[in-house]
C-alpha positions in Angstrom: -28.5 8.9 -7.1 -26.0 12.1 -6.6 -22.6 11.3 -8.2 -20.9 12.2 -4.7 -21.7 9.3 -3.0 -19.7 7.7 -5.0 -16.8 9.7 -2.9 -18.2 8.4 0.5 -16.2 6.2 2.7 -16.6 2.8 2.3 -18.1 2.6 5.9 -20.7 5.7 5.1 -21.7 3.8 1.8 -22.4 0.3 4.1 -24.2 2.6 6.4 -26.3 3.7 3.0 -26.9 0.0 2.0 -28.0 -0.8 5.6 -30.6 1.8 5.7 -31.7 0.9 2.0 -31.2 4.6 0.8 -29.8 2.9 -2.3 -29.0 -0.8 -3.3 -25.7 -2.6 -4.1 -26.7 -2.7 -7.8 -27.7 1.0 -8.0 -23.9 1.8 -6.3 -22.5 -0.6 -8.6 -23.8 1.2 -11.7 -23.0 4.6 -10.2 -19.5 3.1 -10.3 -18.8 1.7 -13.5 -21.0 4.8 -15.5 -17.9 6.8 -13.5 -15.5 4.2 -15.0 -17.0 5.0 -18.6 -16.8 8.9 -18.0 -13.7 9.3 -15.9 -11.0 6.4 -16.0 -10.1 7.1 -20.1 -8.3 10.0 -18.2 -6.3 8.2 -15.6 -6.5 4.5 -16.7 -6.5 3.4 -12.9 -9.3 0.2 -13.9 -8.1 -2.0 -16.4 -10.3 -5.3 -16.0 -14.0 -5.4 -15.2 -16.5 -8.2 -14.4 -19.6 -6.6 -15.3 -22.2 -9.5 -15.7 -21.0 -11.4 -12.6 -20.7 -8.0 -10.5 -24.4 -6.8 -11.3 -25.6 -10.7 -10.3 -24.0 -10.6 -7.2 -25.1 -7.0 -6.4 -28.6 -8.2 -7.1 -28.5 -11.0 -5.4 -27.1 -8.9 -2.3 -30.2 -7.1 -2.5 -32.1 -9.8 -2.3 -30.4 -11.4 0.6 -30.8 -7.9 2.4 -34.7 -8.3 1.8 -34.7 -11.2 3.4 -33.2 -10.2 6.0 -30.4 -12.8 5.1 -26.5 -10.6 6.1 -23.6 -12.1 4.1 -21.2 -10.2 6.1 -19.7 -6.7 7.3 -18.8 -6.1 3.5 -22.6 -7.0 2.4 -23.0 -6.0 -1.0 -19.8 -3.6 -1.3 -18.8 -2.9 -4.8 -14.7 -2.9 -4.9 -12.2 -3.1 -7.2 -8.6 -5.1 -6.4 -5.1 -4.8 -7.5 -4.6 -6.8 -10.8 -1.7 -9.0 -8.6 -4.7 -10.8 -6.9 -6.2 -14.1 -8.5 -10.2 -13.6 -8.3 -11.6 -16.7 -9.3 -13.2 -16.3 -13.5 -11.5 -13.0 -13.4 -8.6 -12.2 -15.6 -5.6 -11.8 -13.5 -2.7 -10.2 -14.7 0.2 -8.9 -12.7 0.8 -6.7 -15.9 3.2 -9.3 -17.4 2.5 -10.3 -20.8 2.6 -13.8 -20.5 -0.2 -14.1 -17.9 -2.6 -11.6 -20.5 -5.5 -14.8 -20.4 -4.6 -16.1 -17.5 -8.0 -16.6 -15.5 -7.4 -18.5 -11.9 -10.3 -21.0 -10.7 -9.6 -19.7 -7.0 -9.4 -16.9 -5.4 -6.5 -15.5 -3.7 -7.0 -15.9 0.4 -7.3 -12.1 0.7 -9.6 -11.9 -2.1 -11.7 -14.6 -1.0 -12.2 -13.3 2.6 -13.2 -9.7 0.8 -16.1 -11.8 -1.0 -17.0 -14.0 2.0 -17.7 -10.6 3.9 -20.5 -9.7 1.4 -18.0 -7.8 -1.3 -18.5 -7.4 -4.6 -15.1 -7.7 -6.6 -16.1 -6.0 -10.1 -13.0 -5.0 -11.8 -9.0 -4.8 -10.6 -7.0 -2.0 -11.1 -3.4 -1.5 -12.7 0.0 -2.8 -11.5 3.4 -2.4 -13.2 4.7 -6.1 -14.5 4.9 -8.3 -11.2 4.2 -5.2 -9.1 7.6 -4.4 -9.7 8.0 -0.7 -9.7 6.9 2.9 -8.1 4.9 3.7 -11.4 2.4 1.5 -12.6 2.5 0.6 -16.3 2.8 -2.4 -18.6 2.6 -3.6 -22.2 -0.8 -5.1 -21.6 -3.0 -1.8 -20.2 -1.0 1.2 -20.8 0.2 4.0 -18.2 -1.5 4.8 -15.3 -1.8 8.6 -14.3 -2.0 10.3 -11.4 -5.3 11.9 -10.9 -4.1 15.4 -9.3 -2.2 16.1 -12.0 -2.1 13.3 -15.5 1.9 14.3 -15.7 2.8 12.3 -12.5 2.5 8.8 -12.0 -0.1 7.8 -9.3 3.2 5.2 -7.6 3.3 1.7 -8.1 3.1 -1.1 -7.2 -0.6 -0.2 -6.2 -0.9 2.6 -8.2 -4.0 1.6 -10.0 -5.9 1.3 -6.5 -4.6 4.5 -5.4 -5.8 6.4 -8.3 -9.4 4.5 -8.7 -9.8 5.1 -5.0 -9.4 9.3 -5.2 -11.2 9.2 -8.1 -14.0 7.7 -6.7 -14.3 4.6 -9.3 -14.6 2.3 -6.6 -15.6 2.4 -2.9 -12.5 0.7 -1.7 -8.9 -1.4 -2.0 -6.7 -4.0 -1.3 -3.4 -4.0 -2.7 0.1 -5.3 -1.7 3.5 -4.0 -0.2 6.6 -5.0 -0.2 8.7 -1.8 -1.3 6.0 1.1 -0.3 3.7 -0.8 -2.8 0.5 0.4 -0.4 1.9 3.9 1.3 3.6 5.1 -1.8 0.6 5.3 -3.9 -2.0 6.3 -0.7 0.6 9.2 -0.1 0.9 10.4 -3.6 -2.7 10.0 -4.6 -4.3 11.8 -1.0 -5.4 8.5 0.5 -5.7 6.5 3.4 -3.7 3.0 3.4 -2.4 0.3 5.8 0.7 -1.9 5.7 -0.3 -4.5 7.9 2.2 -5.9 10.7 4.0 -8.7 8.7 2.7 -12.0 8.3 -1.2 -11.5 10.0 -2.8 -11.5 6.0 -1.9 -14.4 4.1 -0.2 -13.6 0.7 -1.3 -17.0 -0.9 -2.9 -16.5 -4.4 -1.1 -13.2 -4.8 1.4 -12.6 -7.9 4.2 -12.6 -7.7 5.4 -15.0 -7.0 4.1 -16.9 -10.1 0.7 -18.4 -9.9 -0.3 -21.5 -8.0 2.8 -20.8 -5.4 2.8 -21.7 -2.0 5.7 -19.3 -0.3 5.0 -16.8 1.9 8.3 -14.9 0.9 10.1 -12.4 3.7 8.7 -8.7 4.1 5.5 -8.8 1.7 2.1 -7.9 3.2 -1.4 -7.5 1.7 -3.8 -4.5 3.1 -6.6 -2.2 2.4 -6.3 1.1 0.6 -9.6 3.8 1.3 -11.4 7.4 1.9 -11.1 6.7 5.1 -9.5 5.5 7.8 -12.3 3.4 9.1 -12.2 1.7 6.0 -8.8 0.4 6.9 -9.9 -1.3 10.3 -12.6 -2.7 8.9 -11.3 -4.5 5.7 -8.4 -5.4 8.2 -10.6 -7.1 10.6 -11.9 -9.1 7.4 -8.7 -10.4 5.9 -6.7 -10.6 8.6 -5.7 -14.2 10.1 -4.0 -17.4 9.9 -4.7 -20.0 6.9 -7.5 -22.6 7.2 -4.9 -25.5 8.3 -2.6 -23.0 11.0 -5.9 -22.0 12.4 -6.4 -25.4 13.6 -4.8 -24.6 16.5 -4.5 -20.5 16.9 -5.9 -17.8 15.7 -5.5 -13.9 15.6 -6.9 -10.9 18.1 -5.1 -7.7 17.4 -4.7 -5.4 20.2 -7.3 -2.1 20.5 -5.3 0.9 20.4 -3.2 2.1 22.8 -5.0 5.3 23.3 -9.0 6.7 23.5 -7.8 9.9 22.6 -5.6 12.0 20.3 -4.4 13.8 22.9 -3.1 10.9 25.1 -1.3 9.7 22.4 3.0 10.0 22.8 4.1 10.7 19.2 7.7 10.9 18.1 8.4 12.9 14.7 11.3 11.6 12.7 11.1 14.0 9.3 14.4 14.2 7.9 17.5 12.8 7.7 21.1 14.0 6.3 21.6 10.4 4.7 17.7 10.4 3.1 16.7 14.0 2.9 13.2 14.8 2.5 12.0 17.5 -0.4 11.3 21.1 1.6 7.5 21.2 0.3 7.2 17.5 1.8 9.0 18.7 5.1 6.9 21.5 5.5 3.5 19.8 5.0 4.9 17.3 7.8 5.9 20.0 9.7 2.9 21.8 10.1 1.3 18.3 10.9 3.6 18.2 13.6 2.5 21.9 14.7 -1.7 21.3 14.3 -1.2 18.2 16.4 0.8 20.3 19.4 -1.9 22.7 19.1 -4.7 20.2 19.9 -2.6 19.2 22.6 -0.8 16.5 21.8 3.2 15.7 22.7 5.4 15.7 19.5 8.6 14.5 20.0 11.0 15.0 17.7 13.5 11.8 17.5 14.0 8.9 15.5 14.9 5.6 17.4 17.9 5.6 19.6 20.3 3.1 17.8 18.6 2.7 14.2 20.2 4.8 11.3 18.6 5.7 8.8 21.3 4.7 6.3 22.1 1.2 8.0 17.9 0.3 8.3 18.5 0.6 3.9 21.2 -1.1 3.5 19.8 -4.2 5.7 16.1 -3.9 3.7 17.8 -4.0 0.9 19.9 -7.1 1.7 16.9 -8.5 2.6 14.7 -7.2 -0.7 17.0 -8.1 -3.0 17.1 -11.7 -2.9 13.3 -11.8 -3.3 13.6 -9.8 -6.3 16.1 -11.9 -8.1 14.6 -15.0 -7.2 12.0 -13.9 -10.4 14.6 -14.1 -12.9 15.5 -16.0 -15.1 18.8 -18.1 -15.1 20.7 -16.9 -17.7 20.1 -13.1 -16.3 20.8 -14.1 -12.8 24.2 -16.1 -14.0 25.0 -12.7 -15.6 24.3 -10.8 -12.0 26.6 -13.2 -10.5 29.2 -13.0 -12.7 28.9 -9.1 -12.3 29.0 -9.3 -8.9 32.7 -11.5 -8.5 33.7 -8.4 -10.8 33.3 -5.4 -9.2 34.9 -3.9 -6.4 32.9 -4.4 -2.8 32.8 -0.6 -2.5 31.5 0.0 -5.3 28.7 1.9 -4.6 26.0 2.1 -7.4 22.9 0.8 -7.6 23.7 -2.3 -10.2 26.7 -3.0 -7.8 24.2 -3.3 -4.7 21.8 -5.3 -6.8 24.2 -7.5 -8.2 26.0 -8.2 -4.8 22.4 -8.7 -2.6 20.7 -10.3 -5.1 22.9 -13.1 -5.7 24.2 -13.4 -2.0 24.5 -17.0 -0.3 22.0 -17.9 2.3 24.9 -17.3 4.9 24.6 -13.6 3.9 21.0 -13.2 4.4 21.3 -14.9 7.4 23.6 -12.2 8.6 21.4 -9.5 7.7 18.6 -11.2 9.5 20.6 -10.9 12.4 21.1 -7.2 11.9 17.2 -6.8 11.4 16.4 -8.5 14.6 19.1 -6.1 16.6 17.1 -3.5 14.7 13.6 -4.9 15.8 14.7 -5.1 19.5 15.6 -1.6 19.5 12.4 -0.6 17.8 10.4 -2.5 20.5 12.0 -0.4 23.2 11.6 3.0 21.1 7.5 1.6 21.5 8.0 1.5 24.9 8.4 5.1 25.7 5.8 6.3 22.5 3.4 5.0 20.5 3.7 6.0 17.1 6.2 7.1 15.1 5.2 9.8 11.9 7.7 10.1 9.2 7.8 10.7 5.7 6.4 8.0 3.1 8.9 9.3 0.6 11.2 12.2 0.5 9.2 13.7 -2.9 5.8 14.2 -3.9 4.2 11.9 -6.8 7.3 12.1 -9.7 6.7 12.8 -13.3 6.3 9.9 -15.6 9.8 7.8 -16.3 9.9 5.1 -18.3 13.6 5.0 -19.1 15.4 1.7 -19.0 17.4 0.6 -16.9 15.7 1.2 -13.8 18.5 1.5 -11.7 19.6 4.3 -13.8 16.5 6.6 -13.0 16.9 9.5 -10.9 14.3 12.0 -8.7 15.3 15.6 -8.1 14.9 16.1 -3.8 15.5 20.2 -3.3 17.2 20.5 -6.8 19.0 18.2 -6.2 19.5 14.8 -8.1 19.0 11.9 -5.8 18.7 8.0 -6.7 15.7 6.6 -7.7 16.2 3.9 -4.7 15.5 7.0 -2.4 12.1 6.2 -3.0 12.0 3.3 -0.7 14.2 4.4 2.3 11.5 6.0 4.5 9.4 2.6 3.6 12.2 0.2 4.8 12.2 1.3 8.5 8.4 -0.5 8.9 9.0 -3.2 6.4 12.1 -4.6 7.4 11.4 -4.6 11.2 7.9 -6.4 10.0 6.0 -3.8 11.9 2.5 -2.3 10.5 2.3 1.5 9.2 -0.6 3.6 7.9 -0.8 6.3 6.0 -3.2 9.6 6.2 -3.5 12.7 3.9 -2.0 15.8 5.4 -2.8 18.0 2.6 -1.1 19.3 -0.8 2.2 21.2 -1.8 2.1 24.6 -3.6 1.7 22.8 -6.7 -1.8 21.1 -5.6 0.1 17.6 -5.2 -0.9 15.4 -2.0 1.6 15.1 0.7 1.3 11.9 3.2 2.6 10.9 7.0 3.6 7.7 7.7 2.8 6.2 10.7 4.8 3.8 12.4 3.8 1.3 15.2 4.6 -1.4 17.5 4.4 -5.1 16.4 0.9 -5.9 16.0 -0.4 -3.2 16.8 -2.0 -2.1 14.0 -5.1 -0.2 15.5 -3.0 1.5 17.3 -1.5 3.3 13.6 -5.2 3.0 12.2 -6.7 5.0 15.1 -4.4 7.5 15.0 -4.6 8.4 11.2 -8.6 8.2 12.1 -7.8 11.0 14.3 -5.4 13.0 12.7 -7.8 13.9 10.2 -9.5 16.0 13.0 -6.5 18.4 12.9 -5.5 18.3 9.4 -8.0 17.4 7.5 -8.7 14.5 5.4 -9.5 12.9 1.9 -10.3 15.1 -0.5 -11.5 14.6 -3.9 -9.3 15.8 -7.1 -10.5 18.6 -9.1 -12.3 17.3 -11.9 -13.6 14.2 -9.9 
C-alpha cells in the first residue's frame, strides 16, 4: 500500500474501500505507522485507541464482505479533536484535571461520525478548554505547524488541522467558536466548515464541563478535510436536530445556489482600515480574486452595506465574552468585576474589554443581541444581491509560537506593524456572530512557503452553497497540497 494514499481525500479513500483496492484495517495501519514516523515532529495526535480501532476496522471489513453497509463513513479511519467525549476514549480538552477522564458516551457529533461506519482511532490536540489560537497544554505538549515547526498550526483545532496536512488521518471534526475551525484550516492549507449556527448539536463537547446540557450562543461543531467534498459529506452526517426536537422537525439544507462557478455573484471584502490584513495575505487573496475574473466569474468588491467592520467586533465580542467567563472560577470572576467598576468606560485595552463584557448583566447582552439581529438583517439583504462573500480568515499567516502569560498581553506584527493579538478573531466574528456558515479553501502559500486561506461567507443555512464554492475554487487556484516532508 503506497504511503500517498494516505493523502487522498476522504471521499477518494471511501471510493478505495468501496472497490476493495485496500481494507479499513490496511488504511488504518498505513495511518498510525505515519503517526509512529511522522507526528514526534508535529505532535498533532495525542491519544490513540489502537485495539478498539483495528476491531472495528476488521469488523468493517467483514461487514463489507457481507455485503452488510454501516453507512456513508463505512469503515473510515479518523481522528477527532480531544474536546469531544468518544465513549472508552480518554477525553481531555487539555485541562489537567480531566487527564483520566474517560466518558461512557459519546458526544452527539461523535456518535453520528461512528453511526455512519467511522472509525474514531485517536483525537488530536487542543489548548486547555479549546481556549486559544495555538494549541498546547500541560498534559501533551506544543503542537507545531507542519509547513514550518516554528509556527503554531492555530488553535482551538489545531491538532486536526495539522494531523489532516500531514496526512495522519483521513479526516476531522473539530469546533468553533472564535475561528477554532477556519483558523487552523487556513493556516495549515486545509479545507474546513463552520457550520450555520445551531444545525450540529454541541452536546458532549467540552467545554462546557462534561455531562452539560447547554447549547451556549455562537459555538458550532464541523468537519475539517483534503477536500472539499469531505466537508459536505461529514456535514450531511452530523448535521440535525437532537433525538427528542426531532420528534417533530427535522433538517434539509438547501443545494447550492449555483451549478456553476461561473454563475456564481461573489463579493470580495479583503481589507479594512480598522482590521488590516498583512500584504502577503492580501495579495494571495487578491490574486484569488483575479484567477476567479479570469474564469469568468463576477468579483465584486464590497463588504455589506451597513456592517463595520469595527462595530461587527465589538458586538462578537460582547457576545463571546460572557461565554468565556462563565468558565471561571468565582473568586477570579469577583476580581473581573471588581476591575471592571474601576476603570474608566473608555478605556480601551483588552483586560478593560474583557473585564467589562465578561461580567456584563443579562440586560447588556440583551442589547447586544439586538445589535446582532440589526446586523443579521442587513446581512440577509447583502445575500440577496450575491451569494457569497470571500474574505480573509485572519489578517496574518500561521504566528510563531507564544506562550507568554497573560494572553491579553500578546501581540502579532500585521505589515511591521504591532497589532493586538484579538486581531486574530475579527475577520472570524462577521460569520460567527450573525450565526451564518463559512468555509474555508487553500489559495496557496506566501513567499515564505506558509498557507494562505479565503473565507467564505454565506447566507443562513446555506451551507452548500459556501461548500460548493470552495469545491470549485480549487479549479482556479488550486487546492490541498501536502507539506514538504509529508
Amino acid at each position: 500500500m503506497k504511503d500517498d494514499v494516505a493523502l487522498l481525500t476522504g471521499t477518494e479513500l471511501l471510493a478505495k474501500l468501496r472497490a476493495r483496492e485496500f481494507s479499513s484495517r490496511e488504511l488504518l495501519d498505513l495511518y498510525l505507522r505515519r503517526i509512529e514516523k511522522l507526528d514526534p515532529t508535529i505532535n498533532a495526535v495525542v491519544t490513540l485507541d489502537v485495539e478498539r480501532a483495528r476491531k472495528r476496522a476488521d469488523e468493517a471489513d467483514a461487514a463489507r464482505t457481507r455485503g452488510a453497509l454501516w453507512g456513508p463513513l463505512h469503515g473510515l479511519p479518523m481522528t477527532i479533536k480531544d474536546t469531544f467525549e468518544v465513549a472508552g476514549m480518554r477525553t481531555t480538552a487539555g485541562a489537567p484535571e480531566l487527564k483520566d477522564h474517560v466518558p461512557v458516551r459519546s458526544a452527539v457529533a461523535a456518535q453520528r461520525l461512528i453511526d455512519a461506519g467511522a472509525v474514531i482511532f485517536g483525537k488530536t490536540n487542543t489548548p486547555i478548554y479549546a481556549g486559544d489560537v495555538q494549541s498546547y497544554n500541560e498534559i501533551f505538549g506544543v503542537t507545531k505547524n507542519p509547513w514550518n515547526a516554528e509556527h503554531t498550526p492555530g488553535g482551538s483545532s489545531g491538532g486536526a488541522g495539522a494531523a489532516v496536512a500531514a496526512g495522519l488521518t483521513s479526516v476531522e471534526y473539530g469546533s468553533d467558536i472564535g475561528g477554532s475551525i477556519r483558523t487552523p484550516s487556513n493556516w495549515n492549507g486545509i479545507y474546513g466548515h463552520k457550520p450555520t449556527f445551531g444545525i450540529v448539536p454541541v452536546r458532549g463537547h467540552i467545554p462546557g464541563p462534561p455531562g452539560s446540557l447547554a447549547e451556549v450562543d455562537l459555538g458550532v461543531m464541523g468537519p475539517m478535510a483534503r477536500g472539499a467534498d469531505d466537508l459536505a459529506l461529514l456535514l450531511d452526517v452530523t448535521a440535525g436536530p437532537l433525538p427528542d426536537r426531532a420528534r417533530a422537525w427535522k433538517l434539509q439544507l438547501p443545494a447550492p445556489r449555483r451549478g456553476k462557478l461561473q454563475e456564481y455573484r461573489v463579493a470580495a471584502w479583503l481589507d479594512d482600515p480598522a482590521f488590516p490584513v498583512d500584504a502577503e495575505v492580501k495579495r494571495l487573496l487578491q490574486e484569488s480574486v483575479q484567477a476567479l475574473r479570469r474564469s469568468g466569474v463576477e468579483v465584486t468588491e464590497a463588504d455589506p452595506e451597513g456592517v463595520d467592520l469595527a462595530q461587527t467586533v465589538d458586538i462578537y465580542l460582547r457576545l463571546l465574552s460572557p461565554i468565556i467567563i462563565a468558565g471561571f472560577p468565582q473568586p477570579v470572576f469577583d476580581q473581573l468585576t471588581e476591575l471592571a467598576a474601576k476603570l474608566p468606560a473608555d478605556d480601551p485595552s483588552t483586560m478593560a474589554m474583557m473585564a467589562r463584557y465578561g461580567t456584563a448583566r443579562h440586560r447588556d447582552w440583551v442589547i447586544a443581541d439586538a445589535a446582532r439581529q440589526r446586523h443579521r438583517a442587513r446581512l440577509e439583504e447583502f445575500f440577496e444581491k450575491f451569494d457569497v462573500l470571500l474574505c480573509p480568515v485572519t489578517p496574518v499567516t500561521a504566528i510563531r509560537h507564544d506562550h507568554s502569560d497573560p494572553m491579553v498581553n500578546r501581540s502579532i506584527e500585521v505589515n511591521g506593524e504591532p497589532r493586538p493579538y484579538w486581531d486574530l478573531f475579527a475577520w472570524i466574528s462577521v460569520a460567527t456572530m450573525a450565526h451564518l456558515p463559512a468555509s474555508v479553501a487553500p489559495i496557496g502559500n506566501t513567499r515564505h512557503g506558509l498557507p494562505v486561506g479565503a473565507q467564505i461567507v454565506g447566507p443562513y443555512l446555506e451551507d452548500h452553497t459556501t461548500i460548493d464554492f470552495a469545491r470549485r475554487l480549487a479549479a482556479v487556484v488550486g487546492g490541498f497540497q501536502a507539506p514538504p516532508g509529508f
